[in-house]
C-alpha positions in Angstrom: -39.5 46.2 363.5 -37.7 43.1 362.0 -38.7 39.6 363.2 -36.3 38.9 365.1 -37.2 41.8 367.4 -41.0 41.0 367.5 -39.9 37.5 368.8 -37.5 38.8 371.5 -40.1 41.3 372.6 -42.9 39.0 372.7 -40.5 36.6 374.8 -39.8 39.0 377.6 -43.6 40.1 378.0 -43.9 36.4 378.7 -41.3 36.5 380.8 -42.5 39.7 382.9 -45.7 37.8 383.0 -44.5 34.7 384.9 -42.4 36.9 387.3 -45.8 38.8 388.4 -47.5 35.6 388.8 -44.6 35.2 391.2 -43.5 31.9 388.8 -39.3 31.2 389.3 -38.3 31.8 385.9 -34.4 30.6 386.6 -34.6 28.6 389.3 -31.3 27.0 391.1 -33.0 23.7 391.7 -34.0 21.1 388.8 -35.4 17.3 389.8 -33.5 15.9 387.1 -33.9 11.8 387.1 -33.7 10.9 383.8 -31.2 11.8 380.8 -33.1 12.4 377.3 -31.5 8.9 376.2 -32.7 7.0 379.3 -36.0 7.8 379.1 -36.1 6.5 375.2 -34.4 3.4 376.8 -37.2 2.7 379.3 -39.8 0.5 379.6 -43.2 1.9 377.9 -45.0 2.8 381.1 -41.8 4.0 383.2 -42.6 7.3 385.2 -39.9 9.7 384.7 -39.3 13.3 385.5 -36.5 14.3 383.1 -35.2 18.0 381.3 -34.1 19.7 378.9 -34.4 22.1 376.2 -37.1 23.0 373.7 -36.4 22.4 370.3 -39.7 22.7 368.6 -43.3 22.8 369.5 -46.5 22.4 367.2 -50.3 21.6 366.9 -51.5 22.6 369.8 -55.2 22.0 369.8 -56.7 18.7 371.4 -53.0 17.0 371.4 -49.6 19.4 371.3 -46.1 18.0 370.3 -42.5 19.0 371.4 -39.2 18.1 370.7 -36.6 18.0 374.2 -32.8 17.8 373.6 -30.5 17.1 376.5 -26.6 16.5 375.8 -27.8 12.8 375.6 -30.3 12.7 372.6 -33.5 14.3 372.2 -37.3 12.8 373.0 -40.5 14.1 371.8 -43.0 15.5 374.1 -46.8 14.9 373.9 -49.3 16.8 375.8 -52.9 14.9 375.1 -56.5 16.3 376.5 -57.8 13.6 378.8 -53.8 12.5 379.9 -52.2 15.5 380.5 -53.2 18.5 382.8 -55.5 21.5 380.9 -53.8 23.9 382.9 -50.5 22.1 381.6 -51.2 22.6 378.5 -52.3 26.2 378.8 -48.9 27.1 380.4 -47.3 24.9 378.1 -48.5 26.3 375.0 -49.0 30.0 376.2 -45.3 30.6 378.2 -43.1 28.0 376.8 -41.2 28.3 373.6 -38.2 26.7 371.3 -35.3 27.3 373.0 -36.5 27.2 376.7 -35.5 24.5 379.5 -38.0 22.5 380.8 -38.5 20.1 384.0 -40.7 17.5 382.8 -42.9 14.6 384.5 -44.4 12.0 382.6 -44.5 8.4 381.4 -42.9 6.5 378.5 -45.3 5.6 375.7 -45.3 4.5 372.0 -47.3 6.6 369.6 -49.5 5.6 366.9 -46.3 5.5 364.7 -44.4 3.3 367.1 -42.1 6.7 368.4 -41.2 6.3 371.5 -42.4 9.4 373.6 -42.9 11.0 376.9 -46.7 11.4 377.7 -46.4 14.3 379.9 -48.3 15.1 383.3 -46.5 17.9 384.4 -43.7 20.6 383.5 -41.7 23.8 385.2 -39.6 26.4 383.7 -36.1 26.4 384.4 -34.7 28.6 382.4 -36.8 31.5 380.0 -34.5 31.9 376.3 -34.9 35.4 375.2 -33.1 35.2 371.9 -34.5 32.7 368.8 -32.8 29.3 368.0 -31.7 29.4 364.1 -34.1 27.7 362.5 -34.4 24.0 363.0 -33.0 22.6 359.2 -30.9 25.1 358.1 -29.0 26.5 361.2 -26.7 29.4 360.7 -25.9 29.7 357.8 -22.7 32.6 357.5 -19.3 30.5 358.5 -17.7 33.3 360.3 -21.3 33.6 362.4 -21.0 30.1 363.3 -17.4 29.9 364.6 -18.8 33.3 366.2 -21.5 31.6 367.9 -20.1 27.7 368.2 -22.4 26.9 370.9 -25.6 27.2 368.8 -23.8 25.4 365.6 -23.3 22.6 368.2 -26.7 22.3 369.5 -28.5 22.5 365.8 -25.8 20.5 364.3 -24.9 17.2 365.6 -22.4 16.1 363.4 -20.5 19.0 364.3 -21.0 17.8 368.5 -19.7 14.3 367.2 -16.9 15.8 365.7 -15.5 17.3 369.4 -16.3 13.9 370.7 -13.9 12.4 368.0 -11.4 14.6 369.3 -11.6 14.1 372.9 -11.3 10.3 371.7 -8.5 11.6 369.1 -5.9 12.8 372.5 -7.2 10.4 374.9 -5.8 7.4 372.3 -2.7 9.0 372.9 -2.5 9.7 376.1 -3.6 6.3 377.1 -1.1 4.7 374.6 1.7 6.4 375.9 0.7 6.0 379.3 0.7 2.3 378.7 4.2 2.4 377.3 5.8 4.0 380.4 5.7 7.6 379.7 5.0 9.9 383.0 2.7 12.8 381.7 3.8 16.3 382.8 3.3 19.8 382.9 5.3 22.4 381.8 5.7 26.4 381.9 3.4 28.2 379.3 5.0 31.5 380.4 9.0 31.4 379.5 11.8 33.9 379.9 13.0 32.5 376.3 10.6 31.0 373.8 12.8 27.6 372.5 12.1 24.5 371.2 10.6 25.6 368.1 11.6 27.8 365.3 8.2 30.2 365.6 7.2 34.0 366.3 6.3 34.2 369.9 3.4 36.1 371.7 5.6 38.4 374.2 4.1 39.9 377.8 5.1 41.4 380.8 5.5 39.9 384.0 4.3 42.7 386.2 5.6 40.8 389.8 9.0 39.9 388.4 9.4 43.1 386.2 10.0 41.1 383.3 9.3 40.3 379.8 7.9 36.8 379.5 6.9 34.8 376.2 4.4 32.3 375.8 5.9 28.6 374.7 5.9 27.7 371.0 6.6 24.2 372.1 5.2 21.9 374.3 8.0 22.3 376.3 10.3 20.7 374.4 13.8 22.0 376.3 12.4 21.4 379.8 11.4 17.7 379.1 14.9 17.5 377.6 15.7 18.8 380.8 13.8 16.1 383.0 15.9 13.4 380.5 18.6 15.0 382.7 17.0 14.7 385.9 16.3 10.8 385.0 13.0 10.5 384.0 13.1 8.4 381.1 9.9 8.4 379.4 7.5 11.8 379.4 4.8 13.4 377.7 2.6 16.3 377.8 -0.7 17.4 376.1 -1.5 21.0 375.8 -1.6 24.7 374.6 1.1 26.5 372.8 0.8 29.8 371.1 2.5 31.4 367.8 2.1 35.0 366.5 2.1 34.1 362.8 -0.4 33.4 360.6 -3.7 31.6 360.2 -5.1 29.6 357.3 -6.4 26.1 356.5 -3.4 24.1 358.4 -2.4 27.1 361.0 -3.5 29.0 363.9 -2.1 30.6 366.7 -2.9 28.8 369.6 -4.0 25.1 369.1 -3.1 21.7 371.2 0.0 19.9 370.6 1.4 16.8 371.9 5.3 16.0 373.1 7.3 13.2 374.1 10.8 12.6 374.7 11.8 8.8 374.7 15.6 8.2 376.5 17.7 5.5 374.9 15.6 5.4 371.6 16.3 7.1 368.4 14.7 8.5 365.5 14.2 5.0 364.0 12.2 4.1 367.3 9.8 7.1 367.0 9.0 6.1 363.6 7.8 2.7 364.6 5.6 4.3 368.0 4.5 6.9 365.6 2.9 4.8 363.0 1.3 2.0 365.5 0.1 5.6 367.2 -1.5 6.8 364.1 -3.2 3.5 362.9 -4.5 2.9 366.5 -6.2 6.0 366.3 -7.5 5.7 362.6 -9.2 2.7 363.7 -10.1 3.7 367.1 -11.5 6.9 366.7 -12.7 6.8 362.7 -13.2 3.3 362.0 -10.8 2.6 359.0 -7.4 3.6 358.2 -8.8 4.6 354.6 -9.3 9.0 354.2 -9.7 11.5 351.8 -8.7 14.8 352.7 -8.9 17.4 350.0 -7.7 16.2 346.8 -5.4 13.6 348.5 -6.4 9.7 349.4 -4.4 7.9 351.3 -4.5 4.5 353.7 -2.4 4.2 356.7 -2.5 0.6 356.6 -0.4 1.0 353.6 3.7 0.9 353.4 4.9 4.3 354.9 7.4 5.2 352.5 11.0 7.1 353.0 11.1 10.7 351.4 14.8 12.0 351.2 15.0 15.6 351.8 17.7 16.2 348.9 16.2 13.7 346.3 12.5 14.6 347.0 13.5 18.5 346.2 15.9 17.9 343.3 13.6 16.0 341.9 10.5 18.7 341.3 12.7 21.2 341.5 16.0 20.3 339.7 17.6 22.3 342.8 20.3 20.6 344.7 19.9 21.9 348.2 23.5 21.8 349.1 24.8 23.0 346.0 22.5 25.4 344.9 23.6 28.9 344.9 21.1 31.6 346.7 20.6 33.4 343.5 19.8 30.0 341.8 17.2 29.3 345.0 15.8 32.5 344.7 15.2 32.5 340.9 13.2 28.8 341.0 11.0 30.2 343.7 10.0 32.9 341.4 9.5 30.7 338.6 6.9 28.3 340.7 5.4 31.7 342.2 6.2 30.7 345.6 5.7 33.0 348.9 9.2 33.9 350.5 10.5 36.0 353.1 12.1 39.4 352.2 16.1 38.5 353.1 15.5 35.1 353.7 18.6 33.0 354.5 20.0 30.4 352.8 17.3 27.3 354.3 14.5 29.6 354.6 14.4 29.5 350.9 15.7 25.4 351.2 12.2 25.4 353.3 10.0 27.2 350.8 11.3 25.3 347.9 10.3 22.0 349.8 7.3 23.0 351.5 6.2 22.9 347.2 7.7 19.8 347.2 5.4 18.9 350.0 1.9 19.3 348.4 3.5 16.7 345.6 2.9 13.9 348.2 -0.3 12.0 349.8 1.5 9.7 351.7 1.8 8.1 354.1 5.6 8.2 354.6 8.3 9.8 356.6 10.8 12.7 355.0 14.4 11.9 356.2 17.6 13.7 355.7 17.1 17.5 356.8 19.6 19.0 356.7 21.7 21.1 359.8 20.5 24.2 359.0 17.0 23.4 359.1 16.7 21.9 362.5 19.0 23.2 365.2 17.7 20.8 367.8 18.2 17.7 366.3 21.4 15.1 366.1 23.9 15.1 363.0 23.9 11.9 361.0 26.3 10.0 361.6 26.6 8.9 358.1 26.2 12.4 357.2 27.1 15.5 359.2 25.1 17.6 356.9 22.5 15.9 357.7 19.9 15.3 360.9 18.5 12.4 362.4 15.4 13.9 361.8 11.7 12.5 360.7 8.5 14.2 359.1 4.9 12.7 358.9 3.7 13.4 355.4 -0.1 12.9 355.0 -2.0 14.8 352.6 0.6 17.2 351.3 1.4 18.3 354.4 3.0 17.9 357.9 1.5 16.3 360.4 4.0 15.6 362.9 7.6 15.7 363.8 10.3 13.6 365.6 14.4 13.6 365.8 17.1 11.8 367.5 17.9 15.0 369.7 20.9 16.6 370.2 22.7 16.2 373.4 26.1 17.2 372.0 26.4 20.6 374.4 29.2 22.6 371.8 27.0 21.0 369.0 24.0 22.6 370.5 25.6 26.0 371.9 27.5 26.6 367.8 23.7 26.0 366.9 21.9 28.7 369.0 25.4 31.0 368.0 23.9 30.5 364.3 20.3 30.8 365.2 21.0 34.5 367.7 22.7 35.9 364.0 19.7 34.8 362.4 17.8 36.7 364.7 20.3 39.9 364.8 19.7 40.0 361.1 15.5 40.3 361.4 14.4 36.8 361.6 12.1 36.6 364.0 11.7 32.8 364.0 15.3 31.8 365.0 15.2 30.6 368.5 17.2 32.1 371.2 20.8 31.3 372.7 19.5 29.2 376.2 22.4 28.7 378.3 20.4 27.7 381.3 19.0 24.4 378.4 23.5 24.7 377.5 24.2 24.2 381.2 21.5 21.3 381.5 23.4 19.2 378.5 26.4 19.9 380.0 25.1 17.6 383.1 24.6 15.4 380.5 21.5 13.6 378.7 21.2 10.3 377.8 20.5 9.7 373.9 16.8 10.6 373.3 14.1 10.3 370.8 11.5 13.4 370.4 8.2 13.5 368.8 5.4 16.4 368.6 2.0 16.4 366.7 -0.5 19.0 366.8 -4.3 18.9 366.1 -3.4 19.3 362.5 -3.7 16.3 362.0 -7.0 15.6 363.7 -8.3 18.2 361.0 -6.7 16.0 358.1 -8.2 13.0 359.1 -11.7 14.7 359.4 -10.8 16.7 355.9 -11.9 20.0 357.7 -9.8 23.5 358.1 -7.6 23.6 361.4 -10.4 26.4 362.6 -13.4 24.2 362.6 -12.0 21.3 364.8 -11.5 24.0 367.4 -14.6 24.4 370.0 -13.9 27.8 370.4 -11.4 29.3 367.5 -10.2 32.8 367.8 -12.3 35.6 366.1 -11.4 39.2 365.3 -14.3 41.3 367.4 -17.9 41.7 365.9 -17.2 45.4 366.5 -14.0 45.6 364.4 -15.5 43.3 361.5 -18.8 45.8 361.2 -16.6 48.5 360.7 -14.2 47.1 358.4 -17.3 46.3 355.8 -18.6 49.8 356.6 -14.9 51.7 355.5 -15.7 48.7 352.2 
């Protein structure tokens, strides 16, 4: 019999213990008064009944010590002969162990070594833990076991709690910014009859009640706020969910929070100004400097965001001219720098591998300018240059972390564009978007010129230099089941 099991069996002989004593071992009803952090804020001598969890518990002869953690900090415990209860400390040292929940009375005092402490009087079970904490200073240790089991890596690791408080502050900076410029926030549909707005692989479902196939958005809702630009609403926003079946890896995963908002009478030019008071204001706000090092790259947003042309910035680590550039020449450079392309790509799929190379060339900050048509169907020609979008990139640590364009409200522009994108489809790619005519018929209201922006929580995970996966509380994880018997068939 391992540890593990000698602990968990030892645990529920307690527990059947206290249930024949007739002792509530999770009761409904806790006299809570006090958070963990209050009671270390009060005056020595306050009486306070406060709870928590067990984190540790030691030397229980004529003076026992434990550690309780509630989500506001953690306090020790001292149960002293003379001050506290015998039969207190009997139950305490007998029936309570690491892990447990506690009700706890007592008063605030300062130990011998000045630590502020809770001399206790009294304490109740409220909840019996069956299964072992990890060990106090090292935690789990496997990284797939602690994504697996994110609650305990949050209670043994603070810095990885913090973290998830950064990022509640990281989305509620921009909500509250854009609230405070006039943008409505909105909601809307998850489940579509045609996945738009972003070139992506959808997840695709059946809608049992309407006896249809239904896809869940790749964008946050990109053609119906376009659509509410229609109805008149000006300025919106929304913060949420959106799902793609492709890939995971440092920088993407399949379902992760996004934020969008559509600007009327502004342009490209307009988003990159929001966009880079938005991102300083949350540097400063959120991390406390607009200085980071993420990977190999450093970078300061406080420094001049530079202009990357799409043409120049490829020609000139590639020596391929974009527009030029025949297939066969495209195809034979991506060999060369032993890049990943798709089997039959088009034309600007291999215009988008040969930059994404580009790309990891770059620390930034700075916006990329000058995409060309065929890479973004959504966005407005240049009027300078129909080959050419009104289109900007944030570039930050070799990658993108966030998108904007002067969108296109041009309804023949638009419908040509989807034409283009359905043969791109017919042929096998299963990122081009589909031909909307209901989004066609919208435009054709029309829609006032408009200025679109989206950032995911990419770049939350740049700024705090960690993998897309760990900045999400609960990341998605092949089954137990399935990994134990892929390492068996190993």
């Amino acid at each position: 019999m391992g540890r593990e099991q000698q602990i968990i069996d030892e645990r529920l002989k307690k527990l059947k213990e206290l249930q024949e004593q007739g002792i509530e071992t999770y009761p409904s009803k806790v006299d809570k008064k006090q958070t963990c952090l209050e009671c270390l804020n009060s005056k020595i001598g306050t009486t306070i009944k406060t709870a928590g969890r067990v984190m540790t518990k030691r030397d229980f002869g004529q003076i026992g010590f434990a550690n309780l953690k509630d989500g506001t900090g953690e306090i020790q415990l001292v149960f002293q002969t003379g001050e506290t209860k015998e039969e207190v400390k009997q139950f305490m040292k007998k029936y309570i162990d690491s892990g447990d929940f506690i009700q706890v009375d007592g008063k605030v005092f300062k130990t011998k070594t000045d630590q502020i402490s809770i001399l206790v009087e009294d304490i109740k079970l409220i909840t019996k833990s069956i299964l072992p904490l990890p060990e106090k200073f090292h935690g789990i240790q496997d990284e797939e076991e602690k994504l697996r089991k994110r609650y305990l890596d949050i209670l043994m690791n603070p810095e990885v709690k913090e973290m998830f408080i950064k990022k509640q502050k990281f989305w509620n900076i921009i909500r509250t910014l854009l609230i405070e410029k006039g943008f409505l926030e909105v909601e809307t549909p998850i489940l579509e009859t045609s996945a738009g707005g972003a070139t992506a692989t959808p997840f695709k479902t059946h809608h049992n009640a309407l006896d249809t196939d239904v896809y869940l958005r790749i964008s946050m809702g990109e053609l119906w706020q376009k659509k509410l630009m229609v109805a008149g609403l000006d300025k919106t926003f929304e913060i949420g969910r959106q799902f793609r079946n492709e890939g995971m890896d440092a920088e993407h995963l399949q379902d992760y929070t996004q934020m969008e908002f559509y600007w009327a009478y502004a342009d490209y030019k307009d988003g990159m100004k929001l966009i880079q008071e938005m991102y300083k204001k949350i540097a400063k706000e959120v991390f406390g400097t607009t200085k980071f090092k993420s990977g190999d790259y450093e970078f300061d947003l406080n420094n001049k965001w530079e202009l990357y042309d799409y043409e120049e910035t490829v020609k000139k680590y590639t020596g391929i001219n974009i527009f030029s550039a025949s297939v066969e020449d495209m195809l034979k450079k991506i060999k060369e720098l032993n890049l990943e392309c798709e089997k039959n790509a088009g034309r600007w799929k291999l215009v988008d591998s040969l930059w994404k190379y580009c790309r990891k060339k770059i620390a930034g900050p700075g916006f990329l300018v000058g995409h060309p048509v065929g890479i973004e169907p959504l966005a407005k020609r240049d009027t300078d240059n129909p080959e050419k979008v009104q289109e900007f990139q944030v570039i930050i640590a070799g990658t993108e972390v966030g998108k904007g364009y002067s969108e296109l409200n041009d309804p023949f522009d638009q419908e040509k564009r989807f034409e283009e994108q359905m043969k791109l489809k017919n042929a096998g790619d299963t990122e081009a978007q589909e031909h909307d005519k209901e989004f066609i018929e919208a435009l054709k209201h029309g829609m006032p010129p408009t200025c679109g922006f989206g950032v995911s929580e990419r770049l939350f995970g740049i700024l705090m230099n960690k993998p897309l996966r760990e900045c999400v509380i609960f990341p998605l994880m092949k089954p137990e089941v399935l990994n134990k018997k892929e390492t068996k068939k190993k």
